[in-house]
KEDRENZA-561490 format. One line per field, with one value per residue (C-alpha): x, y, z; residue in one letter. Coordinates in steps of 0.25 Angstrom, whole numbers. Example, Ala and Ser with C-alpha at 12.3 -4.5 7.8 and 13.67 -1.06 7.14 Angstrom:
BEGIN
X: 49 | 55 $
Y: -18 | -4 $
Z: 31 | 29 $
type: A | S $
//
This chain:
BEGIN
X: 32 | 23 | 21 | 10 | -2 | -8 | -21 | -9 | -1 | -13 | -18 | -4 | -6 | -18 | -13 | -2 | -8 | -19 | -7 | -4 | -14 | -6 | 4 | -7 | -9 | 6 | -3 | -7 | 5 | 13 | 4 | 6 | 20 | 28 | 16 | 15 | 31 | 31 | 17 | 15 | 3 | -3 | -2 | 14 | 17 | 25 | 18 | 21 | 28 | 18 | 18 | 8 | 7 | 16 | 13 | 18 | 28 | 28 | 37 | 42 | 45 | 37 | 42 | 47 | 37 | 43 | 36 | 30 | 38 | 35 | 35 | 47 | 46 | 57 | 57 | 49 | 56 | 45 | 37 | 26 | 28 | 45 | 42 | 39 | 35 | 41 | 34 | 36 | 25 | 13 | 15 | 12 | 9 | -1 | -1 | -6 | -9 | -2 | 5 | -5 | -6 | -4 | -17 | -16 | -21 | -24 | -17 | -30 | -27 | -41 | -36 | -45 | -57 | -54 | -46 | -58 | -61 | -70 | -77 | -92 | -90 | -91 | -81 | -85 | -73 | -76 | -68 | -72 | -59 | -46 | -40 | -31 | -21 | -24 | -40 | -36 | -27 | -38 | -49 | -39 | -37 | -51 | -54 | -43 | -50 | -63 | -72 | -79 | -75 | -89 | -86 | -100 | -109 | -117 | -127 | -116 | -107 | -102 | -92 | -88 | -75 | -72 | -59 | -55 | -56 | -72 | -86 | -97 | -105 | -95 | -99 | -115 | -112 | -104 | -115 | -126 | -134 | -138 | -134 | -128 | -135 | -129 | -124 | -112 | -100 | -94 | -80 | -67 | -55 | -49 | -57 | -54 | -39 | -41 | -50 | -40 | -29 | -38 | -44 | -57 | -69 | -70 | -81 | -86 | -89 | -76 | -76 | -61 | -69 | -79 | -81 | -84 | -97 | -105 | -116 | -113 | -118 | -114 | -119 | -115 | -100 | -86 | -73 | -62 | -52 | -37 | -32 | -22 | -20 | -9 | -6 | -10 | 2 | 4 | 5 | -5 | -7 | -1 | -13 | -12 | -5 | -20 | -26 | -14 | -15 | -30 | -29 | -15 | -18 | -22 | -15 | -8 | -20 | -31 | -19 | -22 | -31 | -42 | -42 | -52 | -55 | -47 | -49 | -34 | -33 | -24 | -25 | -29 | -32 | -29 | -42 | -37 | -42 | -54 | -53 | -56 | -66 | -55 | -48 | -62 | -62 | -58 | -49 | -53 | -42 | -34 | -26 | -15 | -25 | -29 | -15 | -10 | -23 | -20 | -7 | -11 | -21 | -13 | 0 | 1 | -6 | 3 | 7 | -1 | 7 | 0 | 2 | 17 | 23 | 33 | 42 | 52 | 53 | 42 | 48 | 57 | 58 | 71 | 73 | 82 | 88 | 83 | 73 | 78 | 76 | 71 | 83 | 93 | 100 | 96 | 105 | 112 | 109 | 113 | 122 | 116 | 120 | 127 | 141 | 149 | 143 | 155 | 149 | 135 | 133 | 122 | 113 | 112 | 100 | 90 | 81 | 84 | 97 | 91 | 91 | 76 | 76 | 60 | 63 | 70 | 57 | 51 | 60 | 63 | 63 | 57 | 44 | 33 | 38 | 37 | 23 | 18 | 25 | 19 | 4 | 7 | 13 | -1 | -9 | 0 | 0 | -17 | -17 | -8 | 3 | 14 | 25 | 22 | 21 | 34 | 42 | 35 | 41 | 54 | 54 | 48 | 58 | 69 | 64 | 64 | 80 | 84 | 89 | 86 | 76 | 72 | 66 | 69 | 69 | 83 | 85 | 72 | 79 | 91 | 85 | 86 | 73 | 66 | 62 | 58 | 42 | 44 | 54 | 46 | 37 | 47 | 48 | 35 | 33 | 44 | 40 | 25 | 23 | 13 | 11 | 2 | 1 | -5 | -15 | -20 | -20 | -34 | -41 | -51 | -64 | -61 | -46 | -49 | -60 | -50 | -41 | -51 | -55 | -39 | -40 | -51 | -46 | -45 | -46 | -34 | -34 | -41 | -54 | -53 | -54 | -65 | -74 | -71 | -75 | -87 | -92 | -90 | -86 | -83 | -82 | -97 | -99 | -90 | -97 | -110 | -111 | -95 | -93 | -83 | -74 | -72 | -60 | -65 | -77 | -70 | -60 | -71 | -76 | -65 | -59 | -57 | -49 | -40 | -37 | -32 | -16 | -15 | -7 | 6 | 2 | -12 | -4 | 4 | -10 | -13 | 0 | -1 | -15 | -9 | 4 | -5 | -15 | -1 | 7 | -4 | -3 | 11 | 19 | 32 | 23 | 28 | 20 | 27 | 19 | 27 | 25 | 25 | 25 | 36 | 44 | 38 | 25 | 15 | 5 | 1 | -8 | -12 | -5 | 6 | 8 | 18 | 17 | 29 | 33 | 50 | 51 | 37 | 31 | 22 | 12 | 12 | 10 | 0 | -9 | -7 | -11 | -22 | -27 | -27 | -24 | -30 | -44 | -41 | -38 | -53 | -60 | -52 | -58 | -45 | -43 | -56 | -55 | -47 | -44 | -34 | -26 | -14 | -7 | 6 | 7 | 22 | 25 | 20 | 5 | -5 | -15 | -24 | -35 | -40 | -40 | -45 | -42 | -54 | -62 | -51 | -53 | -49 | -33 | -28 | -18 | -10 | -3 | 7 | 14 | 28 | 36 | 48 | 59 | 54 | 51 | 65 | 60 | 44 | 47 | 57 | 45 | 34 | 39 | 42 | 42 | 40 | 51 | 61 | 56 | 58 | 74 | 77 | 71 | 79 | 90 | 90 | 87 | 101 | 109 | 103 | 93 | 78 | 71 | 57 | 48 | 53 | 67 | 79 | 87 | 99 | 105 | 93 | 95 | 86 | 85 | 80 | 74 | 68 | 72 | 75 | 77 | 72 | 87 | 94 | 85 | 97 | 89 | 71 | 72 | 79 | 76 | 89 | 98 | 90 | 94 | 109 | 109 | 105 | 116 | 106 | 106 | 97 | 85 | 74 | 59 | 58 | 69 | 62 | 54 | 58 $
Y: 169 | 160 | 146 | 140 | 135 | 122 | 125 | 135 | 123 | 115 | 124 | 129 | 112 | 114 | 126 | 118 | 105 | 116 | 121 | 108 | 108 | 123 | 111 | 102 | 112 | 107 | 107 | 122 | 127 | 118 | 125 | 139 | 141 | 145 | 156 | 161 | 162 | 173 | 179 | 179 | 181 | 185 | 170 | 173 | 185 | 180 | 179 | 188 | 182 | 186 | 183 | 174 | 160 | 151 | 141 | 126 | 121 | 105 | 97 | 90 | 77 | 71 | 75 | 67 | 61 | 69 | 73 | 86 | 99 | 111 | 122 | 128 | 140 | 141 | 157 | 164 | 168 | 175 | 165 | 160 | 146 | 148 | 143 | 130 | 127 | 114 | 104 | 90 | 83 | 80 | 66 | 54 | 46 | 50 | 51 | 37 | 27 | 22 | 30 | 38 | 31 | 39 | 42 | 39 | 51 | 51 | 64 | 73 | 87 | 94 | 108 | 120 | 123 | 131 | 120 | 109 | 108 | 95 | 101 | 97 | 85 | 71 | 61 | 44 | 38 | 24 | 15 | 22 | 20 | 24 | 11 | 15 | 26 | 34 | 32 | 35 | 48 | 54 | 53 | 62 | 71 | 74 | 75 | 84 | 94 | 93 | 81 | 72 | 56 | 49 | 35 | 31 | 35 | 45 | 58 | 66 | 62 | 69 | 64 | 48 | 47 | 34 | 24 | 22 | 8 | 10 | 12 | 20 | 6 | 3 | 15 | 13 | -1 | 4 | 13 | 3 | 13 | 16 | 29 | 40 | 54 | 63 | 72 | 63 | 64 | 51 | 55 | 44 | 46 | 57 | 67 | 71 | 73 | 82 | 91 | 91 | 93 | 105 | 110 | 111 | 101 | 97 | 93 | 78 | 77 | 78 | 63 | 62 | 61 | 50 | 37 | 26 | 23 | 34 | 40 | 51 | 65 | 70 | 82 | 88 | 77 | 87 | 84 | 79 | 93 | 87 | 102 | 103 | 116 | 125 | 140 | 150 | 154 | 141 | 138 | 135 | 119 | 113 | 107 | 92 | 86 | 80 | 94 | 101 | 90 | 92 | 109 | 111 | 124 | 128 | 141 | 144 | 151 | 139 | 132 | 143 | 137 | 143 | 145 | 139 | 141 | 132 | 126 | 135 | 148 | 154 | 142 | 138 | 126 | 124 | 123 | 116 | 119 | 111 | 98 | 93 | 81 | 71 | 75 | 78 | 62 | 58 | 45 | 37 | 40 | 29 | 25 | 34 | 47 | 43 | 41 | 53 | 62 | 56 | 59 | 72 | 74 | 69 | 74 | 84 | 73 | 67 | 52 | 42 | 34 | 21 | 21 | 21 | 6 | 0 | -3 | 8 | 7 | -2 | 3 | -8 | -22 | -23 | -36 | -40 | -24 | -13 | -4 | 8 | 18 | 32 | 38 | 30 | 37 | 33 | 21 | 23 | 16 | 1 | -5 | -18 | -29 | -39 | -50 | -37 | -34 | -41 | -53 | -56 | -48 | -40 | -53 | -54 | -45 | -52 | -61 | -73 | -73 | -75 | -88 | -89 | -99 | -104 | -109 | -98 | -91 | -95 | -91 | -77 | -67 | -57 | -66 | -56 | -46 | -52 | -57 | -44 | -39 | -54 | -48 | -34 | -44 | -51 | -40 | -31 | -46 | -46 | -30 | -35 | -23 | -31 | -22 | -19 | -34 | -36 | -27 | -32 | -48 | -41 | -36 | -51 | -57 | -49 | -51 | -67 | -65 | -58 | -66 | -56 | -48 | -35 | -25 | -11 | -1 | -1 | -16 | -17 | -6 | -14 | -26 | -26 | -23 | -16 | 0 | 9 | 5 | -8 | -6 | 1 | -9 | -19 | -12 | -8 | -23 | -26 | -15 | -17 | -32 | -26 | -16 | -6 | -5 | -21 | -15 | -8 | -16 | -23 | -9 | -9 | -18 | -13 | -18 | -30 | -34 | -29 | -40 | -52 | -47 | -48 | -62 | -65 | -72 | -62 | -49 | -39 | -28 | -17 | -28 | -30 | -14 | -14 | -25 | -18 | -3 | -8 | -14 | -29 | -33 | -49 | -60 | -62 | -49 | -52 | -65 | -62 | -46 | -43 | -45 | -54 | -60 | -75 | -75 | -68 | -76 | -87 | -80 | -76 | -92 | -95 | -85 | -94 | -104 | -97 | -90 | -100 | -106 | -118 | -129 | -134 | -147 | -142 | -135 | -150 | -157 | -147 | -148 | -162 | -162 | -154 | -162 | -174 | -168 | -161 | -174 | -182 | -175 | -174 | -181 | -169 | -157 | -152 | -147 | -138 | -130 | -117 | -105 | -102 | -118 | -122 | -112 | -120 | -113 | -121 | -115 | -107 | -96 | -104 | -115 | -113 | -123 | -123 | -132 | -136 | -146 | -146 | -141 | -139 | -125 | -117 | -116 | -133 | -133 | -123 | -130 | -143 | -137 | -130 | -140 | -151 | -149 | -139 | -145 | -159 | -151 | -145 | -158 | -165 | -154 | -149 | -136 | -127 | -115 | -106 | -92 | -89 | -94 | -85 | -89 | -82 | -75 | -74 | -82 | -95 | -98 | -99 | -106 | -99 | -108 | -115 | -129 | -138 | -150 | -160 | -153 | -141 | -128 | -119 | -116 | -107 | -114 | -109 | -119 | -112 | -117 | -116 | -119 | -128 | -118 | -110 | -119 | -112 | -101 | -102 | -109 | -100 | -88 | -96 | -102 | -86 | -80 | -69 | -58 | -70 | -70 | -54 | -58 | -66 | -57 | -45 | -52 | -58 | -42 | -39 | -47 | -43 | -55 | -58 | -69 | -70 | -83 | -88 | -87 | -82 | -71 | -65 | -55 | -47 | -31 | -20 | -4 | 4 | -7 | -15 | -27 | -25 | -40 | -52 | -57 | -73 | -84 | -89 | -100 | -104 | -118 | -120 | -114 | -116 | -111 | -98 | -96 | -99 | -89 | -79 | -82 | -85 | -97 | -107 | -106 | -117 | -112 | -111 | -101 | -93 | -84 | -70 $
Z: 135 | 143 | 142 | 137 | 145 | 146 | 136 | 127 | 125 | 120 | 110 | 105 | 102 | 97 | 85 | 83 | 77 | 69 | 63 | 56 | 46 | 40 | 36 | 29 | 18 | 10 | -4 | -2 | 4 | -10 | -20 | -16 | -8 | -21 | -23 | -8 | -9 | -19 | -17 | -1 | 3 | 16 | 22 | 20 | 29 | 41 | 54 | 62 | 76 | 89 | 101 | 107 | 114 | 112 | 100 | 98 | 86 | 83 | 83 | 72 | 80 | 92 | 105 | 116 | 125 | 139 | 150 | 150 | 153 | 155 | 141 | 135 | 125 | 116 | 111 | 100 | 87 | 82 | 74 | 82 | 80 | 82 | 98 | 103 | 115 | 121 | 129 | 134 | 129 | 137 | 146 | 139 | 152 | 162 | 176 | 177 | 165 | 154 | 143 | 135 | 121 | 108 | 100 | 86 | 76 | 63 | 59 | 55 | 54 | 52 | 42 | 47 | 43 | 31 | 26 | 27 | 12 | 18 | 30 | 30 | 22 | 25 | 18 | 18 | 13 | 6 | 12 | 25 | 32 | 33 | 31 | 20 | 21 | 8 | 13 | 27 | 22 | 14 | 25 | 33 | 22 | 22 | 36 | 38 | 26 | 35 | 31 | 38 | 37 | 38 | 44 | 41 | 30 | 34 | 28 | 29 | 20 | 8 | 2 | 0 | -4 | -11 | -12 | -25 | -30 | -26 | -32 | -28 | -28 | -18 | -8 | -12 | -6 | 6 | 11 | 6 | -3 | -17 | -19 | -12 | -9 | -20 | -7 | -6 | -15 | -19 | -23 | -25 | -15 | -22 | -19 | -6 | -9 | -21 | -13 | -4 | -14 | -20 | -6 | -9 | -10 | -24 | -31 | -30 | -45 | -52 | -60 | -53 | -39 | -44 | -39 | -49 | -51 | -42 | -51 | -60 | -63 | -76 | -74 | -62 | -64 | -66 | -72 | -65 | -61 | -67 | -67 | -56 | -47 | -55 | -48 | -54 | -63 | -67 | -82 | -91 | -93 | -105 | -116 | -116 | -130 | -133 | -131 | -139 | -151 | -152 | -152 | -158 | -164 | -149 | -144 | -131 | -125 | -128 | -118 | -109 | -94 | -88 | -74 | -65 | -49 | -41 | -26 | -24 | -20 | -31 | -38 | -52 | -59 | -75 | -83 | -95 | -110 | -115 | -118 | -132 | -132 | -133 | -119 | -112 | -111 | -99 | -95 | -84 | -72 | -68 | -56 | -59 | -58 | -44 | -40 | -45 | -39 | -25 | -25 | -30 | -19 | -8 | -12 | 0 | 10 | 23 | 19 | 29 | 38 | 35 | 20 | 21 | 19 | 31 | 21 | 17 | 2 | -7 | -20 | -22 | -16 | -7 | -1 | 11 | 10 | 21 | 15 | 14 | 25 | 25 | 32 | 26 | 13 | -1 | -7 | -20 | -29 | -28 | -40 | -45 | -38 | -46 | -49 | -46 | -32 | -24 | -12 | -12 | 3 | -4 | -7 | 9 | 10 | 2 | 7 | 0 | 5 | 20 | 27 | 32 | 42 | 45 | 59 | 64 | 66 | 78 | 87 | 80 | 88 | 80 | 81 | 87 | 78 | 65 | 70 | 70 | 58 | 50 | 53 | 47 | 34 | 36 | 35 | 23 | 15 | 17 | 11 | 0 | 5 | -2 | 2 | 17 | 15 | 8 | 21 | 32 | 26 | 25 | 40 | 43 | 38 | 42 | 57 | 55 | 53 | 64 | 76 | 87 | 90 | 81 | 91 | 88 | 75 | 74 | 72 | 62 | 54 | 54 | 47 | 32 | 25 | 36 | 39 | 47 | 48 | 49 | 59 | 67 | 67 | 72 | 85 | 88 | 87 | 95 | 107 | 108 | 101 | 91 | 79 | 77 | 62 | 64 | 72 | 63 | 52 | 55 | 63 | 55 | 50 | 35 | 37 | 41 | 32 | 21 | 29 | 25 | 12 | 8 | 11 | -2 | -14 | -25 | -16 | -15 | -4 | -15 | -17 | 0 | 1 | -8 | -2 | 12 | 5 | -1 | 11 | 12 | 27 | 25 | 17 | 16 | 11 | 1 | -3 | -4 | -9 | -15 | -30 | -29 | -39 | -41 | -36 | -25 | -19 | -20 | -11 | 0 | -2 | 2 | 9 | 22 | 15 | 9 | 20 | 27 | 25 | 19 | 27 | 22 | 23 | 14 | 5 | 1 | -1 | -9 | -18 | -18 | -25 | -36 | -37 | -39 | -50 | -58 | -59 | -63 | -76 | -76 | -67 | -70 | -64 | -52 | -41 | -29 | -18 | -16 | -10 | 5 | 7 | -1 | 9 | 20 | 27 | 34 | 28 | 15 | 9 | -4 | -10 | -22 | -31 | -41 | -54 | -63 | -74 | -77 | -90 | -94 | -98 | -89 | -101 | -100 | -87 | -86 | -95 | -87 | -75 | -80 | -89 | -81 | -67 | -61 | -69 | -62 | -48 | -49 | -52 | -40 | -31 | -29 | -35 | -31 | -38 | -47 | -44 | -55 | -65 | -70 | -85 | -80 | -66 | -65 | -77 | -70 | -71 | -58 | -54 | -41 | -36 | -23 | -19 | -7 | -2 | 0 | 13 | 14 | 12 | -1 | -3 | -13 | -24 | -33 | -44 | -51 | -66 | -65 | -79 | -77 | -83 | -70 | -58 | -50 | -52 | -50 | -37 | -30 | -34 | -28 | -16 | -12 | -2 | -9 | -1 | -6 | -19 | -20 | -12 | -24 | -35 | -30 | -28 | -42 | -48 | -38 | -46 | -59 | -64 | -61 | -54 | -56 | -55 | -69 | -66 | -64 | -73 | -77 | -86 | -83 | -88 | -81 | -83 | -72 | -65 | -76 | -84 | -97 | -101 | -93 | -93 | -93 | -86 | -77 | -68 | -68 | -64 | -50 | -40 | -33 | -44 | -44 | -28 | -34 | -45 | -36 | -26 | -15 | -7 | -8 | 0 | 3 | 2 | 17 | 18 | 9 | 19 | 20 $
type: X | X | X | X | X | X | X | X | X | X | X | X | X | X | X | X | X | X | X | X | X | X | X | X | X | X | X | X | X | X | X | X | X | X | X | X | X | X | X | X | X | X | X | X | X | X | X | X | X | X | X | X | X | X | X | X | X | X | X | X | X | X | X | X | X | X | X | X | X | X | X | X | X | X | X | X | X | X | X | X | X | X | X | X | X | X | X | X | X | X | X | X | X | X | X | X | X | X | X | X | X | X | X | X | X | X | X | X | X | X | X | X | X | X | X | X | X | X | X | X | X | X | X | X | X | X | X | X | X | X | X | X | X | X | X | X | X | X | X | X | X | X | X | X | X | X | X | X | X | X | X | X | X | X | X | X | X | X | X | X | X | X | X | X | X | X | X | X | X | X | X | X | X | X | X | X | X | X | X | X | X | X | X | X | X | X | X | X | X | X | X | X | X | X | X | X | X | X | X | X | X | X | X | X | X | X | X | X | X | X | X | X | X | X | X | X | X | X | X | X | X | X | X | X | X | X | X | X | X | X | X | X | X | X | X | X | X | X | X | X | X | X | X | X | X | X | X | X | X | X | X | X | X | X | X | X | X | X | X | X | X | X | X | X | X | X | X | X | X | X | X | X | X | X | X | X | X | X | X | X | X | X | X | X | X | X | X | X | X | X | X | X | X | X | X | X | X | X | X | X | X | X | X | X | X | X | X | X | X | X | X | X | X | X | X | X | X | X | X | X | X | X | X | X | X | X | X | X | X | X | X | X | X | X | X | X | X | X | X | X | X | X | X | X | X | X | X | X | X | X | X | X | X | X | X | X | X | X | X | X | X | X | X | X | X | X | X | X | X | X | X | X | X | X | X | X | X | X | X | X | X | X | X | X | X | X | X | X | X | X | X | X | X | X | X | X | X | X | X | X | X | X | X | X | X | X | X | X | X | X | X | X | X | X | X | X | X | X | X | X | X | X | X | X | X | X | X | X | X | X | X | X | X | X | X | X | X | X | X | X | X | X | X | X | X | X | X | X | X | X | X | X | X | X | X | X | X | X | X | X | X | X | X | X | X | X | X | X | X | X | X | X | X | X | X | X | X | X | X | X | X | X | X | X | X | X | X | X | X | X | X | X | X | X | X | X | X | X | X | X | X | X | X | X | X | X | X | X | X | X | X | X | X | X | X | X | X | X | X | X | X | X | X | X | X | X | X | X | X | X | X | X | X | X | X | X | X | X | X | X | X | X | X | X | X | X | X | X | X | X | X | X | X | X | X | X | X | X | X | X | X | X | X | X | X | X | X | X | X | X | X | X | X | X | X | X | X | X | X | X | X | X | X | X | X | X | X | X | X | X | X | X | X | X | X | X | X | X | X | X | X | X | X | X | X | X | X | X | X | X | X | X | X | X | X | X | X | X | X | X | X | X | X | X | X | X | X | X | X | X | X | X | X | X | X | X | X | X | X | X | X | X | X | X | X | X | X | X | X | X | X | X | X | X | X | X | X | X | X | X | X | X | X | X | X | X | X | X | X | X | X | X | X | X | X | X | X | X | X | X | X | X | X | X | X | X | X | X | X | X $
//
């Protein structure tokens, strides 16, 4: 057989990556290969084997980048696609110059045309980017299916296919009009899914597509479709109890469903019984239903890369343990751990069993390393991504232990509580003295407005996405045109100050002032500054103060505070404003304001009212950090009690996970004999940095 030329090679390339899209059709091909296997049609006759030009076959792993050779035909078994034709690959490195540089690709795969249930429209996605991944996946989606991504509003749009969580007010303000020509459909982020899932362009109308708030019209408005796709010899759906109760006398063939035209070939969709007046109301759909029609609609859809977490497992906290890998063997289920378990070797692991040592930092020699991987903690902390947050702490961590230098994938691996992503991160770190994925995290003028919008007082990322959505670019915007929240104005007021760290010697000023005011009106108070200062920071977020009387009840001392305090705090010009006041937010009431010293700027404050009985307690939780907090807790749920900011107990019975009865407080007061009743060794605030 001859070899292939030059231009043959190409297109044989060319046919091979078309043929992917035969692959993208899984929900068809699910839906009709028990069918096809006892009623073959035409489609199922075997190709006949031909003769013709030799044909490629991908492989299911890269090649080698080796030089190029000359082509090798391994021989024909009679199926046109049983040969491949081997190659070296073509040269990375030209004749002169530096190493070509791998293009990044999106992964489009446009289907052929008779597939492009979308072709001729043009879709304008609100938000218009592809920041998030499930945003990002269903603009791919529908450009594969033939339509158009309009980037910036233009005539011809057709369709405007809006995040949910927004209003159609939101859009009018986005493209600054009044109204919208009745040409365009304004549909909610389901809709190109399910006319994916159903292959066909369904209508725009269905109340399951609407938008809240657009402009309805009643007479031309359709039902929502719930019936799903059944084959044709499926069974007959069962009447609802409701529908059974209300006609008992009702027959089998009143059960009976009409058959009704469906977007499958050789499909038919259930058209149930008439309702009665009572079932024709329909409830308003809640979360669940979204959840459960994406799922539904994206069932058959490739995962996306980005939307994977770097950690291996989130389902339950582990601490100072290796998360499990995904080649490793499932563990049997571990016994509880408890007086029979002989030697106390197991405790090791947990992190408050490890000796952080603050000076040993400087001359770590994982320093550059654990830069890096502090700005990707930075920038997860400021999306509120708690458990990327909670491993890239753990790798942090980790690395500050290690006397020599972690370099490689292997050693990473061999660190306890890190995995494969992260330890991929490590050495590409370690190898090019930067990381990609912190690249990208600020690529974007969307992301990074998203970034300082994070930083108001009151806002969580789902109000920063929605300021960004609805067209706000900065703080300004926000002040003079957003509807803002008290909380929230005060927070772009004063956005500056409260973004800047608070000194330590600041944060004892502030202390002092409110030591002064408490024991004015009762000598016996006691005022500690917790938090990241107890445990020796130079510099803090807000300031945590925490306010106790021995022996006294928290109601006393609330009312003390409250009553008298804080009101005297106000009129000195100390205390500024109050942001919120919880009567029991983990059983110890708070106070969240800001206060200034005289010609300073604002600071964030919290006073926190601490009974007595469980100052031991109420201390160790407060003074964190909170990856030691979670040490101790698991450890206490290991030895069969719970320690919580209240205290510390025993003889606690779960089933299944859950706690039947709160169990035997065994230690609340000191905070010293907790560590001992646990059998962990006393550690000072500034050893608690994990």
């Amino acid at each position: 057989m001859d070899k292939l030329s030059k231009r043959g090679f190409f297109d044989a390339l060319q046919r091979l990556d078309n043929s992917d899209d035969e692959d993208d059709d899984s929900f068809e091909n699910l839906l009709f290969s028990s069918r096809s296997s006892r009623n073959p049609g035409p489609s199922a006759a075997p190709v006949p084997a031909s003769p013709g030009p030799a044909s490629l076959q991908r492989s299911n792993t890269e090649p080698l980048a080796l030089p190029a050779v000359g082509l090798r035909q391994i021989p024909h078994t009679g199926n046109p696609r049983s040969f491949v034709e081997t190659t070296g690959t073509m040269p990375l490195i030209k004749a002169a110059g530096p190493p070509a540089k791998k293009r990044k690709t999106d992964n489009l795969k446009i289907l052929p045309e008779n597939r492009q249930i979308f072709k001729g429209l043009s879709f304008f996605f609100l938000p218009n980017n592809d920041i998030a991944p499930s945003r990002r996946l269903r603009i791919q989606r529908a450009r594969e299916y033939g339509a158009q991504w309009a980037r910036e509003w233009t005539e011809s749009i057709t369709h405007v296919i809006v995040d949910k969580g927004l209003l159609y007010q939101d859009l009018l303000t986005h493209v600054k009009a009044e109204n919208l020509p009745a040409r365009i459909a304004v549909v909610n982020e389901s809709y190109p899914s399910d006319c994916i899932r159903f292959r066909t362009v369904l209508s725009t109308l269905q109340v399951r597509f609407r938008v809240k708030g657009t402009p309805v019209d009643t007479d031309n408005l359709e039902p929502t479709m719930t019936a799903e796709p059944v084959l044709a010899d499926s069974l007959p759906l069962k009447p609802s109890r409701r529908a059974r109760q209300k006609s008992p006398e009702t027959s089998q063939s009143n059960c009976e469903t009409a058959l009704i035209e469906s977007p499958f070939p050789k499909l038919a969709v259930s058209q149930p019984a008439p309702e009665t007046e009572h079932d024709a109301i329909t409830r308003e759909r809640d979360s669940l239903d979204d959840v459960i029609d994406e799922a539904k609609a994206a069932n058959h859809l490739p995962l996306d890369a980005l939307d994977s977490s770097d950690e291996e497992s989130h389902a339950e906290e582990t601490d100072g343990e290796s998360s499990e890998r995904e080649d490793a063997p499932k563990k049997k289920q571990r016994e509880p751990l408890g007086e029979n378990k002989t030697g106390q070797s197991w405790m090791q692991g947990f992190a408050c069993m490890q000796k952080f040592d603050p000076n040993a930092k400087s001359d770590n020699p994982n320093s550059r390393t654990i830069e890096i991987l502090q700005q990707m903690l930075d920038y997860y902390t400021r999306t509120v991504d708690q458990w990327r947050t909670m491993a890239y702490r753990r790798v942090i961590a980790a690395l500050r232990r290690q006397p020599q230098k972690v370099a490689t994938r292997a050693q990473a691996l061999a660190l306890p509580g890190i995995g494969k992503r992260l330890a991929d991160k490590i050495e590409e770190i370690v190898l090019t003295d930067r990381l990609r994925r912190l690249d990208h995290t600020n690529e974007s003028p969307e992301d990074r407005m998203i970034q300082v919008f994070l930083g108001v007082y009151g806002a969580g990322l789902i109000q920063a996405s929605k300021w960004v959505a609805q067209g706000y670019r900065s703080l300004d915007d926000l002040r003079d045109r957003a509807p803002l929240s008290k909380n929230q104005r005060i927070g772009v007021e004063r956005y500056h100050d409260f973004a800047q760290r608070v000194p330590r010697k600041e944060v004892e000023e502030h202390g002092a002032i409110v030591r002064r005011a408490v024991q004015a009106v009762d000598k016996d108070m006691q005022v500690i500054i917790t938090g990241s200062y107890r445990r020796g920071a130079l510099d803090s977020g807000d300031i945590d103060l925490l306010i106790t009387k021995p022996n006294a009840s928290l109601d006393k001392i609330q009312s003390l505070m409250m009553n008298i305090v804080v009101p005297k705090l106000f009129d000195d010009g100390f205390l500024k404003v109050g942001l919120a006041t919880s009567r029991h937010n983990h059983d110890a009431s708070k106070w969240h304001g800001a206060s200034a010293l005289p010609g300073n700027v604002w600071r964030r404050i919290d006073l926190l009212f601490v009974p007595g009985a469980e100052f031991g307690a109420a201390i160790l939780y407060f003074t964190g950090n909170d990856i030691f907090n979670r040490s101790m807790r698991l450890l206490a749920r290991k030895k069969g009690m719970v320690l919580n900011q209240r205290g510390l107990y025993t003889d606690v019975l779960r089933s299944a996970g859950v706690k039947i009865n709160p169990g035997r407080l065994l230690e609340a007061r000191n905070e010293r004999r907790i560590f001992a009743a646990l059998g962990v060794p006393w550690r000072p605030p500034e050893y608690r940095i994990c």
